[in-house]
TIKOL-396809 format. One record per residue: residue number from 1; residue in three letters; chain; x, y, z of N, C-alpha, C in turn. Coordinates in pm, whole numbers, plus 50000, padded with zeros to 5 digits. Layout:
% residues N
 seq type mol  n.xx  n.yy  n.zz ca.xx ca.yy ca.zz  c.xx  c.yy  c.zz
 NUM  ALA   A     X     Y     Z     X     Y     Z     X     Y     Z
...
This chain:
% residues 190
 seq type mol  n.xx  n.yy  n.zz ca.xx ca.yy ca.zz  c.xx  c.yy  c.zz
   1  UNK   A 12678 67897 09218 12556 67838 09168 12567 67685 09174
   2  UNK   A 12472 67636 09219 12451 67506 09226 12424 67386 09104
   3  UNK   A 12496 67305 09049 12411 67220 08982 12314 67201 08975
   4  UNK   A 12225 67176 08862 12098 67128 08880 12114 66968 08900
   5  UNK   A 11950 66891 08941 12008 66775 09001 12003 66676 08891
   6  UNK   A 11980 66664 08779 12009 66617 08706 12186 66650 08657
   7  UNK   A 12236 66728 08656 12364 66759 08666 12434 66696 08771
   8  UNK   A 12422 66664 08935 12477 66640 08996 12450 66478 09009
   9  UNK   A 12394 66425 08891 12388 66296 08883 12457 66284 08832
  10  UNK   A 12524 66321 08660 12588 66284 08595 12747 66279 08643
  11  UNK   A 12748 66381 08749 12894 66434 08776 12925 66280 08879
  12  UNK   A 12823 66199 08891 12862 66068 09051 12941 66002 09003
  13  UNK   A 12906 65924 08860 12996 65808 08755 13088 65862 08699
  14  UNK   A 13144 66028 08662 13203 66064 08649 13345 66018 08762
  15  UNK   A 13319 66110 08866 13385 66133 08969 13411 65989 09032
  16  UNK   A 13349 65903 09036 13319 65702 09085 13440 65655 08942
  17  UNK   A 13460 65707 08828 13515 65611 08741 13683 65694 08744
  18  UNK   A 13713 65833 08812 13802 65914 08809 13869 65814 08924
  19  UNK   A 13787 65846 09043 13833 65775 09165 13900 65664 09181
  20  UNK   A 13828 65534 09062 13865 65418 09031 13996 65405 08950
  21  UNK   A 13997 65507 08895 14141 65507 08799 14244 65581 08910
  22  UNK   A 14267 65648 08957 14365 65678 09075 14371 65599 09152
  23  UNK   A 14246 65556 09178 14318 65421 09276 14390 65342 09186
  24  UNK   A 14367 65262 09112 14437 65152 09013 14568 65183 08991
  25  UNK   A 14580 65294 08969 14744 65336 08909 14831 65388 09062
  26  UNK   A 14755 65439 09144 14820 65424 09267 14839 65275 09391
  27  UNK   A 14734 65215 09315 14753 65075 09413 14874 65017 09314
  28  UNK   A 14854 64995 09183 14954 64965 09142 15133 65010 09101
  29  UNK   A 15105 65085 09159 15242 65183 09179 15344 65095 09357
  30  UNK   A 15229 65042 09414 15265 65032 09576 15333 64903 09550
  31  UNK   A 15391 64800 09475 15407 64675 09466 15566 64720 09396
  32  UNK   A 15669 64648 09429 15830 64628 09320 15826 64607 09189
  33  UNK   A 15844 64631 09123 15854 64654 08979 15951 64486 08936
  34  UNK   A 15894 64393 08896 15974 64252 08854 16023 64301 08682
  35  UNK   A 16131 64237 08659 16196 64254 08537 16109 64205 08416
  36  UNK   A 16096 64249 08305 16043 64200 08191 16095 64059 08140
  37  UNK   A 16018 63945 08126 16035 63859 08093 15947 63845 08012
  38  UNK   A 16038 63727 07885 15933 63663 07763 15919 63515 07816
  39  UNK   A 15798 63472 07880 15726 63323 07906 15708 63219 07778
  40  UNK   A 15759 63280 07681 15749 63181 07593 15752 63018 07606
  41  UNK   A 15670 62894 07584 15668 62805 07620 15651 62758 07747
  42  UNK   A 15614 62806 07835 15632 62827 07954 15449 62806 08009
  43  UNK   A 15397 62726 08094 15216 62745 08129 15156 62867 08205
  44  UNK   A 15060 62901 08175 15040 63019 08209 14968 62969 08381
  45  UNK   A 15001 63075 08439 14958 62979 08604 14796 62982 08644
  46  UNK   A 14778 62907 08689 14619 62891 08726 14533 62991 08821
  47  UNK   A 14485 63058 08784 14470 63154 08870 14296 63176 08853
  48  UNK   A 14234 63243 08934 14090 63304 08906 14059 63422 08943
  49  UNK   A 14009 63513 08804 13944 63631 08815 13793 63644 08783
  50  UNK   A 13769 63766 08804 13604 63769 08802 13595 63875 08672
  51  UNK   A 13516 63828 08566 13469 63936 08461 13406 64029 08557
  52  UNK   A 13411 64149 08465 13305 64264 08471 13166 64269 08489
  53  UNK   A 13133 64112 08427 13000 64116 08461 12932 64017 08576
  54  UNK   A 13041 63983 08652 13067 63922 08802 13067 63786 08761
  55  UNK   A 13130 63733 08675 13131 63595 08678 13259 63530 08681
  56  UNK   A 13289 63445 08793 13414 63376 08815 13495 63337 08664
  57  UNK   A 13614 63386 08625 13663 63323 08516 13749 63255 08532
  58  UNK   A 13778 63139 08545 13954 63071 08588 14035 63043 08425
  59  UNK   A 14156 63113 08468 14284 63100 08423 14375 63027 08389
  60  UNK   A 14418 62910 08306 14408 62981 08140 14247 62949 08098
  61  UNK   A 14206 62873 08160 14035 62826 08065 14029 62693 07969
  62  UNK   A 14156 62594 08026 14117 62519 07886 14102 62549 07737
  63  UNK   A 14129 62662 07680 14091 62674 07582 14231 62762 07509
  64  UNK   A 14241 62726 07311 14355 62811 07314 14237 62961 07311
  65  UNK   A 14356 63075 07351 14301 63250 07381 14392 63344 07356
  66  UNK   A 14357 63461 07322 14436 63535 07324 14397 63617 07457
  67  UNK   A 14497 63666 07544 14526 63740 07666 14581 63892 07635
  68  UNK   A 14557 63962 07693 14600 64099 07672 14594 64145 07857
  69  UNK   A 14718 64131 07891 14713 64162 08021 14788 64320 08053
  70  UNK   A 14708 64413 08143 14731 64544 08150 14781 64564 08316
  71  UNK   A 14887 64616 08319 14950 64628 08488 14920 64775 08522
  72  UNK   A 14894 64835 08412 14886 64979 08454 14769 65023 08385
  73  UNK   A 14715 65173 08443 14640 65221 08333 14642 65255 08236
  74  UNK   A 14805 65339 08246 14879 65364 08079 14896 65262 07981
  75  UNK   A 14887 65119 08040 14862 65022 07946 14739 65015 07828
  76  UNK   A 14622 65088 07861 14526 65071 07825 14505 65088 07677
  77  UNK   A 14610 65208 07665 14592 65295 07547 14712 65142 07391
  78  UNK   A 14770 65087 07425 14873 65011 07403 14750 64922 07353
  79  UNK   A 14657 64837 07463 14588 64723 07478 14470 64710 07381
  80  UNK   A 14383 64845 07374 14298 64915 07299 14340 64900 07144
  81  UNK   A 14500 64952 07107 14528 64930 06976 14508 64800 06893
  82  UNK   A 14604 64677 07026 14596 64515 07026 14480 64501 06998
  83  UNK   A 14391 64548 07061 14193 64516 07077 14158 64497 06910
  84  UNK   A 14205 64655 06898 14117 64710 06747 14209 64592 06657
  85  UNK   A 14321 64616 06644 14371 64513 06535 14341 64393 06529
  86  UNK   A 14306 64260 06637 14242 64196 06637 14108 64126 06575
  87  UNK   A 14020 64284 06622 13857 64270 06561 13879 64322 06425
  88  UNK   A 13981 64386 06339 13997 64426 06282 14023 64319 06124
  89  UNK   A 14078 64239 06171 14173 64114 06086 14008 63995 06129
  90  UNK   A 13967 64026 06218 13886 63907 06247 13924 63838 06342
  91  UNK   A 13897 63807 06449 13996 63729 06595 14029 63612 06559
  92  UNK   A 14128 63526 06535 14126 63430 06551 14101 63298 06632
  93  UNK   A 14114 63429 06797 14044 63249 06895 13987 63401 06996
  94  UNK   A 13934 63349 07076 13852 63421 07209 13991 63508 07244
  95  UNK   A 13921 63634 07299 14019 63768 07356 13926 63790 07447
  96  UNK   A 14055 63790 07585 13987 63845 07702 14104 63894 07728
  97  UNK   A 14065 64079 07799 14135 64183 07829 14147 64121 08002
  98  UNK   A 14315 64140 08045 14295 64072 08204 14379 64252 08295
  99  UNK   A 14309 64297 08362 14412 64401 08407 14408 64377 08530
 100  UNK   A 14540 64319 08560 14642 64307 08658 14659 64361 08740
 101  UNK   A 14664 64374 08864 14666 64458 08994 14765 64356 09089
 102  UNK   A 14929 64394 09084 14950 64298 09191 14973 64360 09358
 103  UNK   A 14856 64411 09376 14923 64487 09543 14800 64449 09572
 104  UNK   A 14819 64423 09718 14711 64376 09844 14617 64499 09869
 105  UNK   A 14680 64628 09846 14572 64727 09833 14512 64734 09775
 106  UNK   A 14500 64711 09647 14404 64697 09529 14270 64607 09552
 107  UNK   A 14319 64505 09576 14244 64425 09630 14119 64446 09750
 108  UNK   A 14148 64554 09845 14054 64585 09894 14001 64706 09823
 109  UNK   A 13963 64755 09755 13930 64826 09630 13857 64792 09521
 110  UNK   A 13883 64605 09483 13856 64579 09389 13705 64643 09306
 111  UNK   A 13624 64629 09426 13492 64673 09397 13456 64791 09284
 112  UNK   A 13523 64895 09368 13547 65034 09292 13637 65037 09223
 113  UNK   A 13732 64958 09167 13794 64985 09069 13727 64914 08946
 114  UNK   A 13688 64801 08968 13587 64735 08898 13456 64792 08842
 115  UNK   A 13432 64909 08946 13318 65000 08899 13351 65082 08794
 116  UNK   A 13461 65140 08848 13510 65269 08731 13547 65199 08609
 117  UNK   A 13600 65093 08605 13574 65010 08434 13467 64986 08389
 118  UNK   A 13361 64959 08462 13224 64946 08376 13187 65068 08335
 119  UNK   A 13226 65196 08418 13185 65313 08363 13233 65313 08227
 120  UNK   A 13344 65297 08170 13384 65306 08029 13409 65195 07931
 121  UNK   A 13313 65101 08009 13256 64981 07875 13112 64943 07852
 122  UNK   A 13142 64959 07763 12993 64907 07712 12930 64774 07789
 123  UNK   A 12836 64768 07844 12779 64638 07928 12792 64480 07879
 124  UNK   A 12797 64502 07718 12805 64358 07608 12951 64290 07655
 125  UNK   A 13017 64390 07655 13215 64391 07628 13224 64289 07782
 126  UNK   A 13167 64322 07911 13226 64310 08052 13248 64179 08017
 127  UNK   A 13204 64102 08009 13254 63984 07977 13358 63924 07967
 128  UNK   A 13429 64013 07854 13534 63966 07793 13687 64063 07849
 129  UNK   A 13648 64087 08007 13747 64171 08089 13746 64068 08198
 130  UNK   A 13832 64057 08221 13878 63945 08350 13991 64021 08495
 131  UNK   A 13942 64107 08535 13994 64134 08661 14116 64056 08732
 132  UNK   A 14223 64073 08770 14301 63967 08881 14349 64078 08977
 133  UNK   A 14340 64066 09130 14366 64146 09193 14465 64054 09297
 134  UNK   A 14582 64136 09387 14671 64060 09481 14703 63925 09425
 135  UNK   A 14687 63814 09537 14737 63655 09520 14680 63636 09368
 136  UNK   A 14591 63689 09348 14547 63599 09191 14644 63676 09103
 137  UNK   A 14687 63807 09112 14768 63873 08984 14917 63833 09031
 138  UNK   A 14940 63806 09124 15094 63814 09213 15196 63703 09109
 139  UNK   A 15102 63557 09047 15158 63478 08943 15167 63495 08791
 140  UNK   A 15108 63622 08767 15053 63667 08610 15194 63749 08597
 141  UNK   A 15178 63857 08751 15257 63920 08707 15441 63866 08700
 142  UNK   A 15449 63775 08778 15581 63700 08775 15666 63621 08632
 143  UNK   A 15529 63624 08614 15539 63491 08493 15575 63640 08339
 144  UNK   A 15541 63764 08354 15588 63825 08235 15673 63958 08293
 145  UNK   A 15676 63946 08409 15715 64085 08472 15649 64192 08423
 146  UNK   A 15655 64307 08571 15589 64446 08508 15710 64573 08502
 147  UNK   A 15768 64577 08476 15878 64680 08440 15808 64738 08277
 148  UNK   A 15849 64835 08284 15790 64945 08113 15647 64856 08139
 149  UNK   A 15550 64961 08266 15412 64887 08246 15317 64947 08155
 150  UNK   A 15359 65033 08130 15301 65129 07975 15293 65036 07879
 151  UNK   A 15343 64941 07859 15318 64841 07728 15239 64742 07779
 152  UNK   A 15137 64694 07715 15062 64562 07738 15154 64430 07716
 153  UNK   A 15077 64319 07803 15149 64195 07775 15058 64121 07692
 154  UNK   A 15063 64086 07536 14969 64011 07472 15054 63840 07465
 155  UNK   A 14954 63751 07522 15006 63641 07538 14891 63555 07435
 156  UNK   A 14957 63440 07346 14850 63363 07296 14848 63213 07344
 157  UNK   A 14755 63163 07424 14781 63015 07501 14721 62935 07416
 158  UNK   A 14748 62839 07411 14724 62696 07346 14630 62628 07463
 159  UNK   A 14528 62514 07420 14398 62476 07488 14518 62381 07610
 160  UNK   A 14611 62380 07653 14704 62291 07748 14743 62472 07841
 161  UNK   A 14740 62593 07775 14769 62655 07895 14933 62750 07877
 162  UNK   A 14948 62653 07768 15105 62726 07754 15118 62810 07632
 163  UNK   A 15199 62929 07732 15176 63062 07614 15321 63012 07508
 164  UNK   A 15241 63043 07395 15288 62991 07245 15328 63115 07182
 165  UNK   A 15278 63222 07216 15352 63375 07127 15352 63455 07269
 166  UNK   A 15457 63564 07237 15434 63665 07364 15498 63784 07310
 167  UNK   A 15414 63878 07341 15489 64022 07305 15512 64125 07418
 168  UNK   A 15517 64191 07436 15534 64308 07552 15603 64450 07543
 169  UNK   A 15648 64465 07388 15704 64587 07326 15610 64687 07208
 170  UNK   A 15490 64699 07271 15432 64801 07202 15324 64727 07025
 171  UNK   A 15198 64814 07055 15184 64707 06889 15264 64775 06819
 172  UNK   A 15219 64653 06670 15280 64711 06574 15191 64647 06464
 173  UNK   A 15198 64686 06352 15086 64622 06238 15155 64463 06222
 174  UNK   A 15286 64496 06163 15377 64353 06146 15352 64247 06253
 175  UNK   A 15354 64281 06403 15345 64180 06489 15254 64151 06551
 176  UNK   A 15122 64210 06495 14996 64150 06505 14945 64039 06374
 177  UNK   A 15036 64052 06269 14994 63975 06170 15115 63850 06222
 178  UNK   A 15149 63828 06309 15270 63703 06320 15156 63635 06436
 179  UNK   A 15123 63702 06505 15009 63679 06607 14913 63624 06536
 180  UNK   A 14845 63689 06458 14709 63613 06360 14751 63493 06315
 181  UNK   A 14911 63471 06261 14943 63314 06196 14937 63220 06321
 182  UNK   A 14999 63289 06440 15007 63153 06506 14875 63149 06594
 183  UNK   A 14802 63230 06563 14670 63189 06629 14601 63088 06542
 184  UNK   A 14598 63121 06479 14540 63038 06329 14562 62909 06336
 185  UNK   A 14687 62903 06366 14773 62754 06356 14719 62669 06496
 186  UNK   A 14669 62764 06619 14599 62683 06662 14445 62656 06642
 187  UNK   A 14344 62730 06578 14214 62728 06573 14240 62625 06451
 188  UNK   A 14345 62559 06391 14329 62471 06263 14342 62326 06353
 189  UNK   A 14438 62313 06468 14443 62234 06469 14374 62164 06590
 190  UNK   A 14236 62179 06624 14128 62190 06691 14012 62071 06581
């Protein structure tokens, strides 16, 4: 029996946001695995991605931010927690989610992988998702390594660019409240 065609609509963004996630975790599977590093003090490199809602974002932004950068898809679930605790406490400076893609395959993909994320955000949110695919992720990912890419990299930059806190071992309630102080410490001294 056939779908009806209202059925075989719903199944397109389905199957378009499935597609997009196999690719992502298989493009990103195709690249060497760099060692985990903490960038502490260290500038975050200049790079440019495109939000979700197609607008050029360049990297760090002048501004202090909090970063939540995802190398994998299994990151998501890690990044999501970071998210909620954040809005949760109240943000202290701008959060933009960046997911990382460092392989040249990805990159010709970007489109559709970019699609299948809008499938599971809300249209308000795209914004505040910043895409980096190949040459643009190739310095993100150097600068924290992707080894254990199941954990997110939450970085907090100062308005000069240089990451001032860095985590990369999973949340936790405790080390999101060490995060809120030193975010703080920069939105005071602004």
């Amino acid at each position: 029996m056939r779908p009806a065609r209202s059925d075989a609509r719903r199944l397109v963004p389905a199957c378009a946001c499935a597609l997009a996630c196999a690719l992502m975790v298989g493009a990103a599977g195709c690249g060497s695995t760099l060692p985990r590093r903490d960038p502490t003090g260290e500038r975050f490199p200049e790079v440019s991605g495109t939000s979700l809602a197609g607008d050029p974002v360049p990297l760090p932004g002048g501004k202090a931010q909090v970063l939540l950068v995802g190398y994998l898809q299994d990151a998501q679930f890690d990044l999501d927690r970071w998210l909620l605790g954040l809005l949760q406490v109240g943000p202290p400076l701008p959060i933009l989610e960046v997911p990382t893609i460092p392989s040249r395959i990805a990159s010709v993909f970007a489109g559709t992988i970019d699609e299948g994320m809008r499938e599971g955000i809300p249209a308000p949110e795209w914004r505040g998702v910043v895409t980096l695919y190949g040459e643009q992720a190739d310095p993100v990912a150097e600068l924290t390594g992707t080894e254990n890419g199941s954990n997110g990299r939450v970085l907090v930059l100062d308005a000069e660019g240089r990451v001032v806190w860095f985590h990369d071992s999973g949340y936790s309630a405790a080390t999101l409240l060490d995060l809120v102080r030193v975010a703080e410490s920069l939105r005071a001294e602004k």
